[in-house]
DSSP file (Angstrom, degrees, kcal/mol; ACC not computed):
  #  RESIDUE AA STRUCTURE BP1 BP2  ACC     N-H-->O    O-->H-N    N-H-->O    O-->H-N    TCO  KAPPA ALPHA  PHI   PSI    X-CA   Y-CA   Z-CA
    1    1 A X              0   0    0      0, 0.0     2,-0.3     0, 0.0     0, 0.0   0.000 360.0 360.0 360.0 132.2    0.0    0.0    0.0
    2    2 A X        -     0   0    0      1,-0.1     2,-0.0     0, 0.0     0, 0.0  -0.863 360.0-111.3-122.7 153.5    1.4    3.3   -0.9
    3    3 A X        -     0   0    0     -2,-0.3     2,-0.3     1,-0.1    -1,-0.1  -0.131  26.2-126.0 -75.5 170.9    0.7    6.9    0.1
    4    4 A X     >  -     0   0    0      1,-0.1     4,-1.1    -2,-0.0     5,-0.2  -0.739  35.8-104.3-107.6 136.6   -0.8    9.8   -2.3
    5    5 A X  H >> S+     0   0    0     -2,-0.3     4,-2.5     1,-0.2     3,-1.6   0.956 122.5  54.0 -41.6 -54.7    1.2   12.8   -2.6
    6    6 A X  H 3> S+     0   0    0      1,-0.3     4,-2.5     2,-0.2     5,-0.3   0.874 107.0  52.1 -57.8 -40.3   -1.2   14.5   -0.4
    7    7 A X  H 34 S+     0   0    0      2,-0.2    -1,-0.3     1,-0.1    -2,-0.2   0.608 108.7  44.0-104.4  14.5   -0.8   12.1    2.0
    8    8 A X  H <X S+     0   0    0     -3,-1.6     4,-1.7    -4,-1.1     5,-0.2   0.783 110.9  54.1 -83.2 -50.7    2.7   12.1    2.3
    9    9 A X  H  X S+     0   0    0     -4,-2.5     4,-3.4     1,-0.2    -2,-0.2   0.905 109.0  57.4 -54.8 -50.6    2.8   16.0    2.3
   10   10 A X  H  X S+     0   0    0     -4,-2.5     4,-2.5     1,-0.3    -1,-0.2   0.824 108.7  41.9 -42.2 -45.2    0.2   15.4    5.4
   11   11 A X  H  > S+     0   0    0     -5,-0.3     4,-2.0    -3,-0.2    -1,-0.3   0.970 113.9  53.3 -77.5 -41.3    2.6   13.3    7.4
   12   12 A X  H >X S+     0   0    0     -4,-1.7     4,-2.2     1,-0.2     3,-1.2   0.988 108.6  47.4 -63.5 -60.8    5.4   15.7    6.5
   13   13 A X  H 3X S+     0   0    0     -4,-3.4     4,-3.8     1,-0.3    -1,-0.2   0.904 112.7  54.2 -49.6 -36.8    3.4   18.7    7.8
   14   14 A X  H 3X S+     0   0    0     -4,-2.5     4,-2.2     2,-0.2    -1,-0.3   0.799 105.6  49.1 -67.3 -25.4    2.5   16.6   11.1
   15   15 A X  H XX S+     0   0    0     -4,-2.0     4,-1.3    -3,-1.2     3,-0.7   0.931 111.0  48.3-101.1 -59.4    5.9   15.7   12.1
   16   16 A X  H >< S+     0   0    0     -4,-2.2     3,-1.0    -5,-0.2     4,-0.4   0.807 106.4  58.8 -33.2 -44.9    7.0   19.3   11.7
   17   17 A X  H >X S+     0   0    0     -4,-3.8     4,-3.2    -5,-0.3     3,-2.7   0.974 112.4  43.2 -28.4 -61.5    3.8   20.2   13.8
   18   18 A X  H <X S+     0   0    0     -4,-2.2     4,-0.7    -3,-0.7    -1,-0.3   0.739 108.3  52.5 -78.6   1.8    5.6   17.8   16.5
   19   19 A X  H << S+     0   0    0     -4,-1.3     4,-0.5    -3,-1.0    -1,-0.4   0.509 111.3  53.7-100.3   4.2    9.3   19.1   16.2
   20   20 A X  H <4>S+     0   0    0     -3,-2.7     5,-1.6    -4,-0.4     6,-0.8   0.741 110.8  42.1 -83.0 -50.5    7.8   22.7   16.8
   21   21 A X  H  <5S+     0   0    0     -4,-3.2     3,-0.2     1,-0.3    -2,-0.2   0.759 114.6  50.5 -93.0  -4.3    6.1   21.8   19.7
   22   22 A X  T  <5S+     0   0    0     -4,-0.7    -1,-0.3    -5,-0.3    -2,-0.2   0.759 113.0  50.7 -64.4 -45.8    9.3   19.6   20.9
   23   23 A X  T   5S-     0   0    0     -4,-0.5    -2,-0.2    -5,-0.1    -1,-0.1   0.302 121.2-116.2 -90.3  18.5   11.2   22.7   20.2
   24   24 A X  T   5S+     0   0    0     -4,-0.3    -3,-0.2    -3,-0.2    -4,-0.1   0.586  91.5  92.6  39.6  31.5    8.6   25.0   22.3
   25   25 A X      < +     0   0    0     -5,-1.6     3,-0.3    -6,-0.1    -4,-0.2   0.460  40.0 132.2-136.9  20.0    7.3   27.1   19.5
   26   26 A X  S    S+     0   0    0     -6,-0.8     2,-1.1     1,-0.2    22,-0.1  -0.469  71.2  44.0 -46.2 147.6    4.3   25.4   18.2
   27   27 A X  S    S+     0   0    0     20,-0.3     9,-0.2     1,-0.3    -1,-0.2  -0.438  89.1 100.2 125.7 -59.2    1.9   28.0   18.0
   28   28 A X  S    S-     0   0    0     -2,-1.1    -1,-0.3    -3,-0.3     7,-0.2  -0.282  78.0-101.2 -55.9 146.0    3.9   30.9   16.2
   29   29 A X        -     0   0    0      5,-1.9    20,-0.2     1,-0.2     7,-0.1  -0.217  22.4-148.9 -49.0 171.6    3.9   32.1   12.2
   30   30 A X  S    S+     0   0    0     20,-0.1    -1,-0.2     3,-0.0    19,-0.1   0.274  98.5  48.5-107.9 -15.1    6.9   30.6   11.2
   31   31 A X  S    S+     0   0    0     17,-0.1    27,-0.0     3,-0.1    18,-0.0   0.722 133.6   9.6 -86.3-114.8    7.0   33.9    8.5
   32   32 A X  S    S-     0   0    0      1,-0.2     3,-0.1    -2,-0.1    17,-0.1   0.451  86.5-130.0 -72.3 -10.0    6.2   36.5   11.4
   33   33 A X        +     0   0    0      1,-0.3    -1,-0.2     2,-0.0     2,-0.1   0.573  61.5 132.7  96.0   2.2    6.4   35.2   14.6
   34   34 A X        -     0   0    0      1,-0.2    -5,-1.9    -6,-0.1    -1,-0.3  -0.253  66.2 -81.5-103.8 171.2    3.5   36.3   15.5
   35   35 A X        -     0   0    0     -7,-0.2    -7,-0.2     1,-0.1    -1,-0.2  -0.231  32.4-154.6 -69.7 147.1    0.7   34.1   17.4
   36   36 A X        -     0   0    0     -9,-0.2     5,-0.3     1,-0.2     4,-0.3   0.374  37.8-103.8-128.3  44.9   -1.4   32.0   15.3
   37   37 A X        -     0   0    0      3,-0.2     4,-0.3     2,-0.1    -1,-0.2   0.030  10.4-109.2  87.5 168.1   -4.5   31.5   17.1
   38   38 A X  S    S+     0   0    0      2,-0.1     4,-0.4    -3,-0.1     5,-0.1   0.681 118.5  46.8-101.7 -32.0   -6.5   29.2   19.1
   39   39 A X  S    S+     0   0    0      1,-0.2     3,-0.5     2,-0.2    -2,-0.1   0.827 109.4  49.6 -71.8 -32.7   -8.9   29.0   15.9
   40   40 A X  S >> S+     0   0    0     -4,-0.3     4,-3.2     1,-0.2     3,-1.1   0.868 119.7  31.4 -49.4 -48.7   -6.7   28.6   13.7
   41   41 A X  T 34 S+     0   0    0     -4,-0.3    -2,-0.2    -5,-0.3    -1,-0.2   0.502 111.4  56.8 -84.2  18.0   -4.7   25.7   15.2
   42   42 A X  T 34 S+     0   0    0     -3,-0.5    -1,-0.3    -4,-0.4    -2,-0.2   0.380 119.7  43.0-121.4   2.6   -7.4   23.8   17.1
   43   43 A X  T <4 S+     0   0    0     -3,-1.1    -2,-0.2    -5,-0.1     2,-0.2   0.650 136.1  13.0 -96.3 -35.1   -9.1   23.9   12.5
   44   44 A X  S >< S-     0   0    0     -4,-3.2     3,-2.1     1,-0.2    -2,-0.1  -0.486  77.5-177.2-149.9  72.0   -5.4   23.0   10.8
   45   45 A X  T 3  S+     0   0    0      1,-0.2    -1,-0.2    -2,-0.2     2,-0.2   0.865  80.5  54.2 -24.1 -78.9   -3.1   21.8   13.5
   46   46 A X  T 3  S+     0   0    0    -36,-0.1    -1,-0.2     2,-0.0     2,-0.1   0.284  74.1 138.1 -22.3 -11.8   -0.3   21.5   11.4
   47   47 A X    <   -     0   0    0     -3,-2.1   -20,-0.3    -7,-0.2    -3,-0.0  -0.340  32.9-170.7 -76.1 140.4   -0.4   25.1   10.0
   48   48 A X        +     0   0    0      2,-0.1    -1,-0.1    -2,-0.1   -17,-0.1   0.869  69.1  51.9-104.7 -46.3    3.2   26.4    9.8
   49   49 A X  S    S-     0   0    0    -20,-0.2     9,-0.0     1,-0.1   -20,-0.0  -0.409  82.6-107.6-107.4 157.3    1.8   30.5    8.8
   50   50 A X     >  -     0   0    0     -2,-0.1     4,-1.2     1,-0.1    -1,-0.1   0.113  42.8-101.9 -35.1 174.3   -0.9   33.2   10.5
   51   51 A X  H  > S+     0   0    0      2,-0.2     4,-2.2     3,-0.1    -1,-0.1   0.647 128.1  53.4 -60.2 -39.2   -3.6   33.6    8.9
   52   52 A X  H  4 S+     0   0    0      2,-0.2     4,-0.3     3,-0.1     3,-0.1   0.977 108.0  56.6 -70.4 -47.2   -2.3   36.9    7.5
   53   53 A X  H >> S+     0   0    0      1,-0.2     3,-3.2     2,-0.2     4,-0.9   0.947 110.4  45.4 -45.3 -80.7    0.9   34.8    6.2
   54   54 A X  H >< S+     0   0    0     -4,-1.2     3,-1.1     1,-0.4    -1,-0.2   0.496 100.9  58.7 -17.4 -63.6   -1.2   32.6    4.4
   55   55 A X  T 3< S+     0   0    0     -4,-2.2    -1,-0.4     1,-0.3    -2,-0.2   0.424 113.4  41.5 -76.8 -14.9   -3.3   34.9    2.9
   56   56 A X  T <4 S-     0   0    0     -3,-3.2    -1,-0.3    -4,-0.3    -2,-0.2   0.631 109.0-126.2-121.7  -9.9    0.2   36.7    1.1
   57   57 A X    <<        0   0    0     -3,-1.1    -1,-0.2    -4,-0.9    -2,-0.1  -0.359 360.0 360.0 107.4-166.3    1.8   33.3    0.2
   58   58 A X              0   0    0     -2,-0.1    -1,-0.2    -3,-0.1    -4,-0.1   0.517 360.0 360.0-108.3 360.0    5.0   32.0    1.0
């Protein structure tokens, strides 16, 4: 059985999720630094950017 791009990219995204929050900085943009919500992470755990990052790309 083999993965789907999407669900390789998914796994990828999760274990960054957990080395952030191993490295105490879950929770921050990784672009500004800035907080990136309790609604945003408790909708896309995994999410590396703010909303405002997002929204201007990478």
């Amino acid at each position: 059985m083999s993965l789907s791009d999407a669900e390789r990219q998914e796994l990828l995204d999760i274990d960054a999720a957990l080395q952030r929050i191993a490295g105490g900085y879950f929770g921050r943009c990784e672009r500004c630094g800035g907080a990136m919500g309790r609604h945003r992470l408790r909708a896309i755990p995994e999410a590396r950017y703010c909303m405002t990052c997002a929204t201007l790309g990478r």
